[in-house]
N, C-alpha and C positions, 0 to 999 in steps of 0.2 A: 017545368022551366028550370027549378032549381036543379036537377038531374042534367038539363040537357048545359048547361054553365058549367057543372062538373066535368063533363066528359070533353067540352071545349079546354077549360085547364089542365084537365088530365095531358089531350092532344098537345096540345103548345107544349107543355114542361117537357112532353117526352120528343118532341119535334128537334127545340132547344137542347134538350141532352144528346141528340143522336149531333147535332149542327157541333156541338163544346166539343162531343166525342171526336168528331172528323178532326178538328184542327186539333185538339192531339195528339192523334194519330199521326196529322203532317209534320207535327214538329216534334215527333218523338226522337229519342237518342240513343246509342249503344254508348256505356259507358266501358272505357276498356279500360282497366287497369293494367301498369305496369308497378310491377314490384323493383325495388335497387334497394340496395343495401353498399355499405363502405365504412369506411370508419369516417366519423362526421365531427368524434371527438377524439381530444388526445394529439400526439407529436405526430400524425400521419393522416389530421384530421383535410389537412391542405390541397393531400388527393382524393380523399374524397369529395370535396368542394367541387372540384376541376368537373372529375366527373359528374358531377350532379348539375351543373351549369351548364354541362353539353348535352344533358340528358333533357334538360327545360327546356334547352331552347328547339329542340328537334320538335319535342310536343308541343311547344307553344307554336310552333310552324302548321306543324298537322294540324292545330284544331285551326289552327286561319285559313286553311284549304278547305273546310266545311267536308271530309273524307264522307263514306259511304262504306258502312259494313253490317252487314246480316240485314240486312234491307232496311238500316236506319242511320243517320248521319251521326258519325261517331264523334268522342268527345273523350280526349286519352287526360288521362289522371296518373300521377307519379308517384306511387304509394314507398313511401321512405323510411328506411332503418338504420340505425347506429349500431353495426356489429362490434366497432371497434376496434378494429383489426386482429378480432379471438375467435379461432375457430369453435371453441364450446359455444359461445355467443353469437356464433355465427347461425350453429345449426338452432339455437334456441329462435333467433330473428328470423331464418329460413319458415320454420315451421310456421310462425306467426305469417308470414307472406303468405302463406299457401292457405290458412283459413283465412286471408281477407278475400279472396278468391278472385285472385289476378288472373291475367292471361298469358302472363309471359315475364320473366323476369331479364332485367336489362344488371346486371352485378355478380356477385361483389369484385371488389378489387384486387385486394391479396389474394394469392394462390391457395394461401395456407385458411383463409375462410371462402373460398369458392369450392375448395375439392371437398369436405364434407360438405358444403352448403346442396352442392349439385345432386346427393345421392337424396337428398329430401324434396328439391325441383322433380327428378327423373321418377320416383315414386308415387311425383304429383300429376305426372305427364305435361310439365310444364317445359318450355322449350326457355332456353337459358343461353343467354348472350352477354359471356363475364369479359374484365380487363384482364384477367389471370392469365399470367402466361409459361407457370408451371408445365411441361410436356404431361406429368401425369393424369393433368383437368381432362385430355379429353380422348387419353389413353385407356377410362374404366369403360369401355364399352357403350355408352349410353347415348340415343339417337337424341338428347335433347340438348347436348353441349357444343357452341359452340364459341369463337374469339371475335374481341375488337382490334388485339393486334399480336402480331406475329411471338412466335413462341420461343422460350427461350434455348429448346435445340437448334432452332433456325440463330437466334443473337448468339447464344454462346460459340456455336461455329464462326463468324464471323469477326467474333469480340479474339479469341483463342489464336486464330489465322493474325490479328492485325498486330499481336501484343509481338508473334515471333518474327514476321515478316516486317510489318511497317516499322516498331521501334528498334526490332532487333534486337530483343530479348530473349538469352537463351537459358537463363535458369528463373522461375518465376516462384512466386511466393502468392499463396489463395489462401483469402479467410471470405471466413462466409458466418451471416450471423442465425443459422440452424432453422431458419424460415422456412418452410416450404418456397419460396420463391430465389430467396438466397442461396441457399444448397442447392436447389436445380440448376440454375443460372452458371452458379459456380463448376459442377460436377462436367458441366456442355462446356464450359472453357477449360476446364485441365486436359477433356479428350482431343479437343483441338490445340491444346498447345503442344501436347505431344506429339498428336501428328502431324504435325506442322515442323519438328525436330527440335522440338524444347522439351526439357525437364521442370519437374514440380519437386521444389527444393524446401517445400514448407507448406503442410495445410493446418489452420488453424480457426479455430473458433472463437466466437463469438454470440451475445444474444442483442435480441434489435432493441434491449432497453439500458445497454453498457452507454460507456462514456468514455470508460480510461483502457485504454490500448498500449498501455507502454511496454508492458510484459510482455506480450505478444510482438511487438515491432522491435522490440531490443533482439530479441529470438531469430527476427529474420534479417535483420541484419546481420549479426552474427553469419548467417547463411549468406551470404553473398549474393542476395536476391537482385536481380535486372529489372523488376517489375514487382509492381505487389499487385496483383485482381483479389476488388471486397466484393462480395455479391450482398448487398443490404440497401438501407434507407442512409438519405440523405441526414436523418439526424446521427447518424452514426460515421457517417463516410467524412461528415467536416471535421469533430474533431480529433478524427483519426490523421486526416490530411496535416492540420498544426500540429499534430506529438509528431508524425513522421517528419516534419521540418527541425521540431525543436531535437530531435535527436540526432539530427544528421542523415538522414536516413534521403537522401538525394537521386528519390530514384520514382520513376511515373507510379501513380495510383492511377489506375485502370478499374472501371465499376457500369454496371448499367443503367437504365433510363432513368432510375429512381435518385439518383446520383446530379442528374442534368437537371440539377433546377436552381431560382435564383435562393431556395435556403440552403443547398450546399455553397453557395457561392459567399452566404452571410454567415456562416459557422466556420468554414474553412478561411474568413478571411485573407490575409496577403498571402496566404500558403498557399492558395486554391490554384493558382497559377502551376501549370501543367500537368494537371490533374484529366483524365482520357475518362469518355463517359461515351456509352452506347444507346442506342433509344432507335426501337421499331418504330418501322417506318423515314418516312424522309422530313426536311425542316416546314415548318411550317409555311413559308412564301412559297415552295415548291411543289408543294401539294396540287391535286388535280384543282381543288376549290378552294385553294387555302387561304387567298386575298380576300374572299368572297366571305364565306366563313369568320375569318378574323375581324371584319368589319361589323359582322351582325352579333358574333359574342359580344364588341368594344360598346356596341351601342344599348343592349341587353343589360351588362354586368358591369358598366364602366370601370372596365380592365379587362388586361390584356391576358387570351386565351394563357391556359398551361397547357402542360404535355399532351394530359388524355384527355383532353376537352373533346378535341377531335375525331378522337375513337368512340368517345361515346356517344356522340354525336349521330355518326356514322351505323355503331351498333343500334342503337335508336330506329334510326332510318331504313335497317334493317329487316329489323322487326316489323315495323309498318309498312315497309313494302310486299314481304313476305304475305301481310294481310289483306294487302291490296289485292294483290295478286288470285289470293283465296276467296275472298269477297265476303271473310268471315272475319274472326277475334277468335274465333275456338279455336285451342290447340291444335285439336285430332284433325282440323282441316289445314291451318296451315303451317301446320309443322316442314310438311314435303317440299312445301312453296317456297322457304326459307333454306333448307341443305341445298335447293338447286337453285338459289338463287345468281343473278348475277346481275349489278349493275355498276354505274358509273358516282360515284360520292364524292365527297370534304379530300378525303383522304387518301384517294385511290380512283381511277379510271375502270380498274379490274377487280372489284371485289366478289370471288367466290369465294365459294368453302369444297375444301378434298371432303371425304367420307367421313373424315373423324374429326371435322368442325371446327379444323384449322384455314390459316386464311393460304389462298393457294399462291399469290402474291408475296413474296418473302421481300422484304424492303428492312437494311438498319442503317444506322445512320452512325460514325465516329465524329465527337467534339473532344472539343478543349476546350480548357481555358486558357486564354491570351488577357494581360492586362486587364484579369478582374471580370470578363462575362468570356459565354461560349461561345467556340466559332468552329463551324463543318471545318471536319478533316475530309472525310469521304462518306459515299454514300453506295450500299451497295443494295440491288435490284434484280430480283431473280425470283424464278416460277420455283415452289416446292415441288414441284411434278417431278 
């Protein structure tokens, strides 16, 4: 009797484990990680906010669609670094991503911590979708790089062409603050400004942690500059903007996306006024989704999207469709799914990638500033093919 009670408990408990076992099984999950990295602290910490805010909300989107990957309902996570904006620090945070054992890296920001960062991603066979838009990121050969917006050979043509044509600028003046994103940026607008039929009558440096530019701006005025293009950050580009007022120096400061935000607009105060700033892609209201979008960051983050909110957004979206498509989270599977990808987003109707993992879609956008904020000058739109 006592035997056969035994074998009755025995039955049930293992009945019971196999019953607990099923429904975990149904409600099991893939956890997928997604690596980023940006500077989170520091004078540059602002973009990385931006980005990391577009990056939340794309995943907090996906996990409220209940996805479906490796045959379990996935559940994305946003595994976050403070590089800094240092690429020693960078490749030291890289590496740490790669033993948390992500799937996919959605960073970094700067050029100058995404191009070492990537050779530690591509090592990892980790597929990488940065805001860098150094031409170099995705010029090393590597099948795992690719953009969330257009590069700065594609802006610096555009920015180069508008300084000699739109303002009519035929001797220019380029400083650049020795960044990898600065100097790129910079080098793609002296080739277009020349070919365009302008001269480069001054190139001058800088680094992205100066403040005083008088030396340098005395120097090109002396030059008889038409234009001055800075390729840098906005904590640089304002107070250069007031020394260039306070010396007289009455001539456009021309600069890229990094430039177009409201703290250039708080540094540069009453000087800030005709001040030319470039920015991939088009304004945000004009975007294929960009009403749409703006309203779901406003209620998310109560405030109002930045620059690359969008782009990471987008590169996010990417990625997970890439995996959708694959029906996986492993690299080795949807790596392919993602170089051939194509769909319609936030920020674009056309988002692919050519071979080397730039976006095929070339879109920049010219502002000003008028009476203290920016306002579209033009917008230009065109296939890299």
């Amino acid at each position: 009797m006592t035997t056969a009670k035994t074998f009755q408990r025995l039955a049930t408990a293992a009945a019971l484990a196999c019953a607990f076992g099923s429904m975990g099984a149904a409600h099991a999950e893939t956890v997928v990680r997604f690596g980023f990295a940006a500077p989170l602290t520091g004078p540059q910490s602002h973009y990385g906010e931006d980005m990391r805010n577009g990056l939340t909300l794309a995943i907090e989107e996906a996990n409220a669609q209940g996805l479906t990957l490796d045959g379990d309902k996935a559940r994305f996570v946003l595994v976050s670094k403070d590089d800094q904006a240092d690429p020693r620090t960078a490749v030291q945070v890289a590496q740490q991503i790669v033993d948390e054992d992500v799937n996919g890296v959605l960073g970094h920001f700067n050029s100058g911590t995404t191009i070492p960062a990537s050779r530690v991603y591509n090592d990892a066979g980790l597929p990488q979708i940065a805001m860098a838009t150094s031409p170099e990121y995705t010029l090393q050969g590597y099948d795992t790089t690719f953009r969330m917006m257009t590069s700065d050979t594609q802006q610096g043509a555009a920015v180069g062409l508008f300084i000699v044509q739109d303002l009519g600028a035929k001797k220019v003046a380029l400083i650049d603050d020795r960044t990898a994103y600065g100097q790129g940026l910079t080098d793609q607008v002296a080739k277009a400004v020349q070919k365009a039929g302008g001269s480069i009558v001054a190139r001058e440096y800088t680094t992205d942690k100066a403040n005083d530019f008088t030396a340098i701006l005395t120097s090109i005025k002396s030059k008889g500059a038409d234009a001055v293009f800075f390729g840098g950050l906005d904590a640089q580009s304002g107070p250069m903007r007031r020394q260039m007022r306070t010396l007289g120096l009455e001539v456009p400061l021309v600069s890229g996306e990094m430039t177009r935000s409201d703290t250039f607009l708080r540094l540069a105060g009453d000087a800030a006024n005709g001040t030319y700033a470039s920015l991939a892609g088009v304004p945000l209201e004009t975007m294929a989704q960009g009403e749409k979008f703006a309203a779901a960051y406003e209620a998310r983050f109560k405030s109002k999207p930045g620059v690359y909110a969008p782009y990471a957004y987008d590169g996010a979206w990417n990625m997970i469709a890439a995996m959708q498509e694959a029906g996986s989270s492993k690299p080795e599977k949807y790596l392919a799914k993602l170089a051939g990808l194509t769909r319609s987003g936030a920020t674009s109707e056309n988002i692919a990638y050519d071979d080397k993992g730039d976006l095929n879609e070339v879109a920049v956008t010219i502002y000003e500033v008028k009476n203290g904020q920016w306002e579209q000058v033009k917008t230009i739109v065109d296939s890299a093919q």
